[in-house]
C-alpha positions as CSV (number, residue, x, y, z in Angstrom):
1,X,59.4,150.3,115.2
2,X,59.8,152.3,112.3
3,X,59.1,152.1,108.5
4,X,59.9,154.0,105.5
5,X,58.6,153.2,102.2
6,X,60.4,155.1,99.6
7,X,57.5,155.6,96.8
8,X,58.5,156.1,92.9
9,X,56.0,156.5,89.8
10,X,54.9,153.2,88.5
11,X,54.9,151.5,91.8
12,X,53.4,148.4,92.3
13,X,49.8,149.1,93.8
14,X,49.3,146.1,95.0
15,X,52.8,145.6,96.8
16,X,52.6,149.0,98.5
17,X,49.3,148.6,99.6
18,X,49.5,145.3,101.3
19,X,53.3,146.0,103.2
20,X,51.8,149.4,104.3
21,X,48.6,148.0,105.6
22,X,49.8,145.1,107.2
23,X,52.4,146.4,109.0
24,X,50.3,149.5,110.3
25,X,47.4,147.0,111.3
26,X,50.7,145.5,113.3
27,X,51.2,148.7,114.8
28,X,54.3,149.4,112.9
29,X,55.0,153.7,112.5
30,X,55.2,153.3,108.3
31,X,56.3,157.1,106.3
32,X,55.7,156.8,102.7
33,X,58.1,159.2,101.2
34,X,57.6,160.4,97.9
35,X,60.9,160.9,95.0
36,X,59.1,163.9,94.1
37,X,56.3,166.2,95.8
38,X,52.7,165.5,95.2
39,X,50.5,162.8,94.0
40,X,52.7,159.6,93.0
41,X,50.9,157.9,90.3
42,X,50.8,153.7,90.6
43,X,51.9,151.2,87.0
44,X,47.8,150.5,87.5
45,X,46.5,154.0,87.7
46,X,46.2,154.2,91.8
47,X,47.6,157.7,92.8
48,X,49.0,158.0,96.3
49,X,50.1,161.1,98.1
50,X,52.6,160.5,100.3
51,X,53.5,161.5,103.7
52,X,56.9,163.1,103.4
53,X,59.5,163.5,100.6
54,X,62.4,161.1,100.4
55,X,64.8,164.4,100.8
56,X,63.1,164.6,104.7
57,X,64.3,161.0,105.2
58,X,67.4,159.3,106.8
59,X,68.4,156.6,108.0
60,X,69.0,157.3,111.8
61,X,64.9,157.4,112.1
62,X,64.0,154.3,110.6
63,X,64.2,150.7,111.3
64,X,63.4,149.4,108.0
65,X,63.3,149.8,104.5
66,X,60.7,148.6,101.9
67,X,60.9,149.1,98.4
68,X,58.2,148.0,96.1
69,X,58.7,147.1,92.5
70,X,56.1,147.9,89.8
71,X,57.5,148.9,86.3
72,X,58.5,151.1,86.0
73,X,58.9,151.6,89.6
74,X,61.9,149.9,90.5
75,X,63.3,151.4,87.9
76,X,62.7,155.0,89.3
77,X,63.8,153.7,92.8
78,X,67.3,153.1,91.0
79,X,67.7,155.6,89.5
80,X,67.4,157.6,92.7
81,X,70.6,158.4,94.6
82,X,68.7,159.5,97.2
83,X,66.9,155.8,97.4
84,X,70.5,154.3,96.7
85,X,72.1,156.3,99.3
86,X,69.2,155.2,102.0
87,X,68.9,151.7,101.3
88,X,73.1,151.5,101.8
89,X,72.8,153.9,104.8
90,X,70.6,151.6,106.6
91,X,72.3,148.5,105.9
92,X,75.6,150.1,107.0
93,X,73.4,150.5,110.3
94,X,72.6,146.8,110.9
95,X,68.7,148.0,109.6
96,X,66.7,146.0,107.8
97,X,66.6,146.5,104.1
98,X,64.1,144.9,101.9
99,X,62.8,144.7,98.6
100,X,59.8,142.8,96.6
101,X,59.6,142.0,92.5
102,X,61.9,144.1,90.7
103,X,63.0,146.0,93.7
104,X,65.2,143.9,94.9
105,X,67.8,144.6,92.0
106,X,67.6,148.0,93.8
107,X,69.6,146.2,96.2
108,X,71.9,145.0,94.1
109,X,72.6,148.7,92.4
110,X,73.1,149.8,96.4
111,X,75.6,146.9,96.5
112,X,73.9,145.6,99.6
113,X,73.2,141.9,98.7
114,X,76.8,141.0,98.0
115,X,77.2,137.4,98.8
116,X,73.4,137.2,100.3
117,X,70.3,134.9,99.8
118,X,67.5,136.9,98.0
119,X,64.4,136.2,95.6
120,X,63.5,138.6,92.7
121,X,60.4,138.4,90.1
122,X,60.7,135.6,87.9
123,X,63.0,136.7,85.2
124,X,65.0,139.0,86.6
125,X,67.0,136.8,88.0
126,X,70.2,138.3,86.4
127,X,69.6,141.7,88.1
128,X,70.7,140.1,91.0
129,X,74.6,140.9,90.8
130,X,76.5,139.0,93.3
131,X,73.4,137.6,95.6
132,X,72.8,133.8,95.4
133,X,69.3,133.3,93.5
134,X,66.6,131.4,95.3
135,X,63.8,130.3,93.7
136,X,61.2,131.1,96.6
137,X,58.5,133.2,97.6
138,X,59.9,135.5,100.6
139,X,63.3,135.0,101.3
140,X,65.5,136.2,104.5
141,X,69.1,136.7,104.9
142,X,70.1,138.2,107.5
143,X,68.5,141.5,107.8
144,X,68.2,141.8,104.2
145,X,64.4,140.3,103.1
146,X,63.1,139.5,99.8
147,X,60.0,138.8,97.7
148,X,58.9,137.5,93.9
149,X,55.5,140.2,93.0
150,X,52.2,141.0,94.1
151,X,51.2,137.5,94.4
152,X,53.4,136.9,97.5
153,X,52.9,140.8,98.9
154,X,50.5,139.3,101.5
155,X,53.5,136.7,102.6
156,X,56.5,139.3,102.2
157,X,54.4,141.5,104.5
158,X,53.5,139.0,107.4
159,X,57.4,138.0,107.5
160,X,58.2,141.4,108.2
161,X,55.7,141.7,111.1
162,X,57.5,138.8,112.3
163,X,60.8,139.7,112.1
164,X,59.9,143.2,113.4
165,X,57.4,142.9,116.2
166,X,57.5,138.8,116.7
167,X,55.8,135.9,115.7
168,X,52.9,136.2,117.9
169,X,52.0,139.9,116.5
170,X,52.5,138.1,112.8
171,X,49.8,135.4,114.2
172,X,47.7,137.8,115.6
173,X,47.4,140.1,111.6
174,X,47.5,136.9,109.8
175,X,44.3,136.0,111.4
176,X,43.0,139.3,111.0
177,X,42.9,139.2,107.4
178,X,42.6,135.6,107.0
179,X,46.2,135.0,105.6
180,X,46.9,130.9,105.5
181,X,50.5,129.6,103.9
């Protein structure tokens, strides 16, 4: 299993850190690929550098997609039609495509929750064009998977260990770091 994590200033630190190390300690391949080359700076002042840039990126090498929100993040993840042109790529594919806090009106801009269950962070709720709205935590429609903020990171990142290398290998991480819901 692969994983790209397309990574845009003002991320959410605390979204990008959790997915990436959780589903690394699952032994999930994850590429970080920067919008622009060099040091990405985080909405809380962590800088990351990242492995690759998102021009080196398609969608043929990668099993899933995570975007993280952070504002103004998702913002720049919108904006990008690089990002845009992935995240439809991949669900065109039958790959997974998910999103957590604002990112998931990424989705919406890639026109790839059409008709689909998915969460958002509390207030945003109207970025969600043509999804049906749940009020929940982690969500999962389908291939598409989505999460509220960086208080349910830990969760979003466990369900996609589970829906990417099984329930037993979510068991096994969740126990690792002590994760209980």
């Amino acid at each position: 299993m692969k994983a790209v994590v397309p990574l845009a200033e003002g991320f959410e630190e605390i979204e990008f850190s959790t997915s990436v190390d959780i589903l690394r300690r699952a032994g999930i391949d994850v590429a970080v690929a920067g919008l622009k080359e060099g040091i990405i700076d985080g909405a809380h002042g962590v800088r990351v550098t990242p492995d690759t840039l998102i021009d080196e990126v398609g969608a043929d090498n990668f099993d899933v997609v995570i975007l993280v929100g952070g504002n103004p993040g998702y913002i720049n993840l919108g904006k990008s039609e690089k990002v845009l042109k992935l995240v439809k790529e991949m669900c065109d594919k039958g790959k997974y495509v998910t999103a957590i806090c604002g990112a998931p009106s990424v989705l919406a801009k890639a026109g790839v929750i059409q008709g689909k269950r998915a969460t958002v962070f509390p207030g945003m709720e109207g970025s969600l064009t043509g999804a049906q709205y749940r009020d929940e935590k982690v969500v999962v429609d389908g291939k598409i998977i989505t999460s509220q903020g960086p208080g349910t990171a830990l969760e979003f990142a466990i369900k996609l260990v589970e829906v990417l290398a099984g329930k037993s290998k979510a068991g096994e991480v969740a126990r690792e770091v002590l994760a209980r819901f």
